[in-house]
N, C-alpha and C positions, 0 to 999 in steps of 0.2 A: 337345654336352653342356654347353660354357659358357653357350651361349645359354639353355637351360633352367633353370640355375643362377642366372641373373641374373631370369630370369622370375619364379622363385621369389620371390628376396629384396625385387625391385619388388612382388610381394604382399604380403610379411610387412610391409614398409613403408608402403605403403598401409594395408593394414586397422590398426597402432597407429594412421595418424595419423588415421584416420573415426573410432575410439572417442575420441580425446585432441581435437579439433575439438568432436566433442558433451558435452566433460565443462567445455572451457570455453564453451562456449555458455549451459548453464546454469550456469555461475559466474558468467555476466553476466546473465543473467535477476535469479536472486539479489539480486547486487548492486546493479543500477537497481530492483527489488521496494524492498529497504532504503535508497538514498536518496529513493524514492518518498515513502514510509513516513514517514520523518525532515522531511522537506519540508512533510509534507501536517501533522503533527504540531507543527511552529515556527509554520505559518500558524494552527491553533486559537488556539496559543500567544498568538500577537499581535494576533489577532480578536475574543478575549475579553477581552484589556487595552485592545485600542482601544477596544471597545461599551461593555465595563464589564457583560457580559452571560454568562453559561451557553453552554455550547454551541447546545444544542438550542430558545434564544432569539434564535441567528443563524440557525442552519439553519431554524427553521419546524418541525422532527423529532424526535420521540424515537427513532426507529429508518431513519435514510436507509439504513442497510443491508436494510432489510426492503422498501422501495421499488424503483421502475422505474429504467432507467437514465436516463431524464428528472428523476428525484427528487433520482439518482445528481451528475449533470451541475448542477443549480439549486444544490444543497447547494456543489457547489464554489466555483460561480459567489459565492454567497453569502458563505463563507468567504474567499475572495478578495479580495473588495471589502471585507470587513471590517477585512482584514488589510492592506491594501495593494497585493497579490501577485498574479499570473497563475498559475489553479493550472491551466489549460486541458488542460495535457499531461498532466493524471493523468485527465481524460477518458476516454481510449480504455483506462482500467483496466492491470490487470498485465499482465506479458509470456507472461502464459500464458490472455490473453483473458477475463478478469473485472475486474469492478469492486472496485476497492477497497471493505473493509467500514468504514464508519462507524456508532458507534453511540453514538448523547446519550443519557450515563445519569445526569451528573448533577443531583440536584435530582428526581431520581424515586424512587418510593419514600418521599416524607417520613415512611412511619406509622411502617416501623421501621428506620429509620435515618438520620431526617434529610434525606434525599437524596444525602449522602455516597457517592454511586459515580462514578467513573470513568470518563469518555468515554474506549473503548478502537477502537482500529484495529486489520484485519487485512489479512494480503495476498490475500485473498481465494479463490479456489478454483485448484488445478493444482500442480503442485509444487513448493510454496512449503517444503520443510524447509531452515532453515539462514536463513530472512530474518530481516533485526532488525527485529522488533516495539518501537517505541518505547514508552514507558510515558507517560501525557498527564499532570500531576500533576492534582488539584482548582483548580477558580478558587472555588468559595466556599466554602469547607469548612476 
């Protein structure tokens, strides 16, 4: 009767700890998604100070999130050398197997609005709720 008593409770203790193993797995997902994110966002940062240039006048793109993962990968490459930076390891995308979203928006649009928009990032597709989305400010606006 002890011995099934303990069988038991070696259950109950295993199954918490498979749920509590997968709740921080993806709190690490998450949190490398957002210093991805912040990384990838400092390197614009400094790409567009060094060149003296718009985004989507280093990347070559108005939408490298609309592109192949080749486009994906060049755009880095890009940003990187501009920047100073090795951005290689955002490469193989998020931890949930996608590429990070990049998108040069500003400077487009001149008719009604100047081109006043935002080059914004995403974490791209898989269960990104809870990642920090950096905000990229304007370089010419």
């Amino acid at each position: 009767m002890e011995l099934l008593i303990v069988i038991v409770v070696i259950g109950i203790l295993a199954a918490i700890s498979v749920v509590a193993y997968g709740t921080i797995q993806e709190k690490a997902k998450v949190n490398r998604a957002s210093t991805d994110l912040s990384t990838l966002a400092k390197a614009i940062q400094t790409a567009r100070l060094n060149q003296d240039k718009v985004l989507k006048d280093i990347t070559l793109s108005n939408c490298t999130n609309c592109g192949t993962q080749a486009v994906y990968e060049a755009t880095l490459d890009r940003i990187g050398q501009a920047a100073g930076v090795n951005l290689s390891g955002l490469k193989a995308g998020n931890p949930w197997g996608s590429k990070y979203a990049i998108d040069e928006n500003e400077l487009e649009n001149m008719a009604s609005n100047n081109g006043c928009n935002r080059d914004t990032l995403n974490p791209g597709t898989g269960s990104t709720a809870g990642v920090v989305v950096p905000v990229i400010p304007t370089y010419s606006c």
